[in-house]
C-alpha positions in Angstrom: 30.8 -121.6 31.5 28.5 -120.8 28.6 27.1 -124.1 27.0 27.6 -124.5 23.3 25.2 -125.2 20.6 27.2 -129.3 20.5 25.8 -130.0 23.7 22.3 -129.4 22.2 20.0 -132.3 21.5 18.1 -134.0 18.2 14.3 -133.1 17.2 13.8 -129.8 19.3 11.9 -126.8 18.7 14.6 -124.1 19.6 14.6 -120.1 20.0 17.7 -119.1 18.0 18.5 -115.1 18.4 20.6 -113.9 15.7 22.4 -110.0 14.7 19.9 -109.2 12.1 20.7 -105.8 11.8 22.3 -105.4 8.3 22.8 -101.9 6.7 20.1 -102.1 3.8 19.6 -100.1 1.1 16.2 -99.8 -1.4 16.1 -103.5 -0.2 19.5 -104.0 -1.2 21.9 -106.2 1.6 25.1 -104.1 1.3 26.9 -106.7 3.5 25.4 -109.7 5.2 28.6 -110.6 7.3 26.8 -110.9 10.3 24.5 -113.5 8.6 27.3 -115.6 7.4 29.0 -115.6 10.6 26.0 -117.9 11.8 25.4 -120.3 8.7 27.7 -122.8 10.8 25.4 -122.8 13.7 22.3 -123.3 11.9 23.4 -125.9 9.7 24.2 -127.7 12.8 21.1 -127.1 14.5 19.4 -128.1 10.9 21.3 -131.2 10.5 19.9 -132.4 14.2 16.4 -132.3 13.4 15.9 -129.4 15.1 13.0 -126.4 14.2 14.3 -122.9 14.6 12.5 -119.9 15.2 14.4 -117.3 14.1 13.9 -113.6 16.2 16.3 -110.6 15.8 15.8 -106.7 15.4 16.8 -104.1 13.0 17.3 -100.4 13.3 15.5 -98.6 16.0 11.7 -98.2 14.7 8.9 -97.0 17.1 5.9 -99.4 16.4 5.7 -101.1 13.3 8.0 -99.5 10.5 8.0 -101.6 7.0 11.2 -99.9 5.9 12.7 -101.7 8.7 11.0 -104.9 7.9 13.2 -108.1 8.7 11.7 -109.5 5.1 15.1 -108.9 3.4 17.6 -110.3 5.9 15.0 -113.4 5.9 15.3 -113.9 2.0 19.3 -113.6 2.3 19.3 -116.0 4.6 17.3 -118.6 3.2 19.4 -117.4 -0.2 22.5 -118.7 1.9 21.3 -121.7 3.4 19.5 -123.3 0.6 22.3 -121.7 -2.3 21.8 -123.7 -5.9 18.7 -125.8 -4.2 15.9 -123.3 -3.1 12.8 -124.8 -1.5 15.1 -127.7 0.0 14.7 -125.9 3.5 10.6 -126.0 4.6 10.6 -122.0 5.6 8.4 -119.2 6.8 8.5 -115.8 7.4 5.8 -114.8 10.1 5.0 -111.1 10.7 3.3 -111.3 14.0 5.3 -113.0 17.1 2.0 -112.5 19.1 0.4 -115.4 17.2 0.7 -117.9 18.5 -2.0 -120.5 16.4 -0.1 -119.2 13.1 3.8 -119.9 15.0 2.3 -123.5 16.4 0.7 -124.2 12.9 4.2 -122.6 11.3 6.2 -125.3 13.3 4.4 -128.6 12.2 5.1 -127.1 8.7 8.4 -125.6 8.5 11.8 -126.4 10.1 12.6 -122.0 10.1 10.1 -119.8 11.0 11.4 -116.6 10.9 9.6 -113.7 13.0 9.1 -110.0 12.1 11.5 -107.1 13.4 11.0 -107.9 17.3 11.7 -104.1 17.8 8.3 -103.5 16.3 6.9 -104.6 19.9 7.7 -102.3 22.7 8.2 -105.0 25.1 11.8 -106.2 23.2 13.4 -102.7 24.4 11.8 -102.6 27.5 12.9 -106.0 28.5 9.2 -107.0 28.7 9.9 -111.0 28.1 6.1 -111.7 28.1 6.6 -110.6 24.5 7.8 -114.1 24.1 5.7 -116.3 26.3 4.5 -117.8 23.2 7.5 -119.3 22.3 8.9 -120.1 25.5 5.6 -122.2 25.4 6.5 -123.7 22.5 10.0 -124.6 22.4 12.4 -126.5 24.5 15.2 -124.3 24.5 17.1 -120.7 23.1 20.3 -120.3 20.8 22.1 -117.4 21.3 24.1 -116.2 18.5 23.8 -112.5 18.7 26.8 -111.3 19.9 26.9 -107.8 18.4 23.7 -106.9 20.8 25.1 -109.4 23.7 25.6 -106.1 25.9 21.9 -105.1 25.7 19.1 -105.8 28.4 16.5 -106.3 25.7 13.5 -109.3 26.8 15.8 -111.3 23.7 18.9 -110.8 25.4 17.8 -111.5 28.8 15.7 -114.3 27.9 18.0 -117.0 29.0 16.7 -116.1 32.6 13.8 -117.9 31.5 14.7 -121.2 29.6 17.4 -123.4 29.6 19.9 -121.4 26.8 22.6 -122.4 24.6 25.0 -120.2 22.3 25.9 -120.1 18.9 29.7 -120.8 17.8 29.9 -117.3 16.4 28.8 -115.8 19.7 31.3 -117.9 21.7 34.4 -117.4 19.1 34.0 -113.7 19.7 33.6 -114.4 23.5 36.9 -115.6 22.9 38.3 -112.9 21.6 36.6 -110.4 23.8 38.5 -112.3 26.7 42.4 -112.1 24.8 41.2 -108.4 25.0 40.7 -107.8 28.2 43.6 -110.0 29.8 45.6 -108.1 26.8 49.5 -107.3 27.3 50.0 -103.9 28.5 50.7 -101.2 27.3 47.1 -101.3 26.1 45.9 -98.6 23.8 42.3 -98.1 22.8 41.2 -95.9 19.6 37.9 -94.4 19.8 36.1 -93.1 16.4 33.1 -92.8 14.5 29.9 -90.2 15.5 28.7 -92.3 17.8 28.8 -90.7 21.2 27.3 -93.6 23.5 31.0 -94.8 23.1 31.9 -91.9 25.4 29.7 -93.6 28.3 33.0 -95.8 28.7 35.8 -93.8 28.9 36.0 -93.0 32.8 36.4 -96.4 33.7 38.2 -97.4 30.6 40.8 -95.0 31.5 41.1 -96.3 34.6 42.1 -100.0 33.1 44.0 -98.7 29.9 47.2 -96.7 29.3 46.2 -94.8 26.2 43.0 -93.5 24.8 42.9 -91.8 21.3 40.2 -90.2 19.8 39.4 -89.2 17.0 36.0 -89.4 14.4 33.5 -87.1 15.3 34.3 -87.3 18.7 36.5 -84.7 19.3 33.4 -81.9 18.3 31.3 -83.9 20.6 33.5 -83.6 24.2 35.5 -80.1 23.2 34.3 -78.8 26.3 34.7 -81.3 28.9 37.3 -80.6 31.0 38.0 -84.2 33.0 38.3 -85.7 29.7 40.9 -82.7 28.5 42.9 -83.2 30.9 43.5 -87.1 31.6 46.7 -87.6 30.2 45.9 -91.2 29.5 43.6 -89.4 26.5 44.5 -87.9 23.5 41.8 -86.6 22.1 42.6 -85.3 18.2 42.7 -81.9 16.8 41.5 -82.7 13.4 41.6 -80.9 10.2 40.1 -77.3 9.9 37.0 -78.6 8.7 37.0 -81.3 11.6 36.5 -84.1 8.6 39.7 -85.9 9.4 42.4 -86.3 11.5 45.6 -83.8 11.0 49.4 -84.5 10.2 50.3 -83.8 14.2 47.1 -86.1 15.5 48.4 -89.3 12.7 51.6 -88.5 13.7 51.4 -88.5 17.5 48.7 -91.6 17.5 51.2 -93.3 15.5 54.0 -92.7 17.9 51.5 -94.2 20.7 50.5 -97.5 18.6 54.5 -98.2 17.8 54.6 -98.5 21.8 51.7 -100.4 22.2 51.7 -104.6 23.4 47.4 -104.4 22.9 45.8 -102.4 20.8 41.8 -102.6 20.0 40.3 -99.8 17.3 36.8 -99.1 16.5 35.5 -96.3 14.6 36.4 -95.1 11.5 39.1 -91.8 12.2 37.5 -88.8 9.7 34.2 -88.8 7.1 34.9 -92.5 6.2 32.4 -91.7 3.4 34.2 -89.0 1.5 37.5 -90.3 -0.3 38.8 -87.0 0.6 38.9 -87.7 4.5 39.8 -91.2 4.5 43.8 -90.4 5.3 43.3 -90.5 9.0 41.4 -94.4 8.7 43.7 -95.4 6.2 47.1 -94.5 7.9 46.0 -95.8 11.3 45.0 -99.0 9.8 48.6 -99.3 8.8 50.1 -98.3 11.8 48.1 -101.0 13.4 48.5 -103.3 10.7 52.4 -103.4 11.0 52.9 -102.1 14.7 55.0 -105.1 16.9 51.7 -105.7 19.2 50.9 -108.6 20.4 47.5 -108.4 20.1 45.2 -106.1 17.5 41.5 -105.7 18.1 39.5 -104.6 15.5 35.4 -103.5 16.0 33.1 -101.6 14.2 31.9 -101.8 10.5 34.2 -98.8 8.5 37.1 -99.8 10.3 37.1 -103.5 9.7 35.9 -101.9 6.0 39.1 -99.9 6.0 41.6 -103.4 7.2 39.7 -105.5 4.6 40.3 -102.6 2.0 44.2 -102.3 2.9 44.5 -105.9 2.6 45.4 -105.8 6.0 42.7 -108.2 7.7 45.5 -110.9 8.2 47.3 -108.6 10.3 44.5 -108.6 12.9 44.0 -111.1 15.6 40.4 -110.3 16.2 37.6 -108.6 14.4 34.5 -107.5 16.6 31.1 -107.9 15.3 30.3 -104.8 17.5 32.2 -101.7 19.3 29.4 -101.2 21.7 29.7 -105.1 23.3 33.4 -105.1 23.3 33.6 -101.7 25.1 30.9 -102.9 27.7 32.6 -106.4 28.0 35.8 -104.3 28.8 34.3 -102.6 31.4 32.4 -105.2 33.6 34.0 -108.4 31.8 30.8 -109.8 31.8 27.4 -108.7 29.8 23.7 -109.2 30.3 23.7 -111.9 27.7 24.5 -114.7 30.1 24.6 -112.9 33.6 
């Protein structure tokens, strides 16, 4: 039983992990969902008393990379926090996690410290957790409200190992929801998208727990030639349009025919170049089928296809909206992740 932020106490000095990974652009937020998805914990931790120190990562930089500097997500979140009263909020952004006279100083002043991009220290991917033995020093306990990186074994992730840990409402909403998956009415149907191939990693033992797999997105380019995946008739892998942008009439037409037959069905990945009007058909007519199929249960995960439901007006139709496709797959598999285990 994962142990929610209400049980946590007054006056404490907490760790709180948060999905700080927001597409940015010239220093622009282009969507700070994940952000908002965590105001409710950290008002409540705020409202106790309690001094946060805020980690999380973003992109994948090899040393210290200032294009991927956490500065931005820092200033949209104190933006959200503090809204029409800025400066209401003591608050400090702190570019070094390693010092730890500037953090202890950071905490008699401030009730946020917020850390640089952990990723900028090779010990977060490694799973290293000295590279927080400052902070475990320093404070009496971690929030977890990262779900989107909950299948990771990063030192952040796995830091619960070390101190006594408690998780956000976000992460255990989505927990939730992960778990409807999973026990899912069958038929369940799975639809696979998007360019990225580490989603592939899954779909041996996936298609050992599911009854359809479509594919579509990129993927179909990337596994052309392998011939277990071929031929499992469990998959259906797309034949896309000549210039393998987007799906074709036959693939919308025979995933469609699946999805009308389906009790559970979970999506992530966008079907064709989500990014060119031109090959948004595929996306866009899947989205519907979804939308309006009779299943029981609709699972939605990954940013252009929750983009593609919110766009439809469709979102209402879903049941569940992933903050990742990565966690949900892995959760799927093992039904547990590194997060807590």
């Amino acid at each position: 039983m994962l142990r929610s932020v209400e049980e946590i106490g007054e006056n404490l000095r907490l760790i709180l992990r948060l999905d700080t990974d927001l597409p940015i652009d010239n220093g622009i937020i282009l969507d700070d969902n994940r952000l908002r998805k965590s105001i409710p914990t950290i008002r409540f931790l705020l409202e106790r008393n309690n001094k946060l120190i805020i980690i999380g990562h973003r992109g994948r930089p090899t040393g210290r990379d200032e294009n991927l500097s956490l500065k931005p997500v820092y200033l949209e979140l104190m933006n959200l926090l503090e809204g029409n009263n800025p400066g209401s909020i003591e608050n400090v952004f702190v570019d070094n996690i390693k010092d730890e006279e500037k953090i202890n100083l950071a905490l008699e002043e401030n009730q946020i410290i917020f850390v640089e991009n952990i990723r900028f220290w090779e010990e977060e991917e490694k799973g290293n957790m000295e590279l927080f033995t400052n902070l475990v020093r320093s404070c009496h306990a971690l929030v977890n409200d990262a779900i989107a990186v909950a299948h990771r074994e990063a030192a952040s992730i796995v830091l619960h190992r070390e101190m006594e840990t408690y998780y956000g409402f976000n992460f255990l909403e989505e927990v939730e929801g992960m778990k409807k998956t999973l026990n899912g009415e069958k038929p369940i149907t799975l639809i696979l998208g998007g360019a990225k191939e580490d989603k592939l990693k899954y779909i041996n033992e996936l298609s050992q727990k599911l009854d359809h797999i479509l594919i579509g997105g990129k993927l179909p380019k990337i596994i052309s030639n392998n011939q277990f995946l071929m031929s499992n008739e469990k998959i259906k892998i797309a034949k896309l349009r000549e210039d393998g942008l987007d799906l074709s009439d036959e693939d919308i037409s025979q995933f469609i025919e699946i999805i009308n037959s389906s009790n559970t069905i979970i999506w992530g990945g966008a079907m064709g170049f989500y990014e060119d009007e031109k090959s948004r058909n595929g996306t866009q007519k899947i989205a519907m089928a979804v939308a309006k199929s009779r299943a029981s249960f609709k699972t939605i995960a990954g940013g252009d296809t929750s983009a593609s439901i919110k766009d439809l007006g469709l979102k209402d139709k879903i049941n569940f909206i992933s903050s990742g496709g990565g966690v949900l797959l892995e959760f799927l598999v093992k039904g547990d992740l590194p997060a807590w285990n």
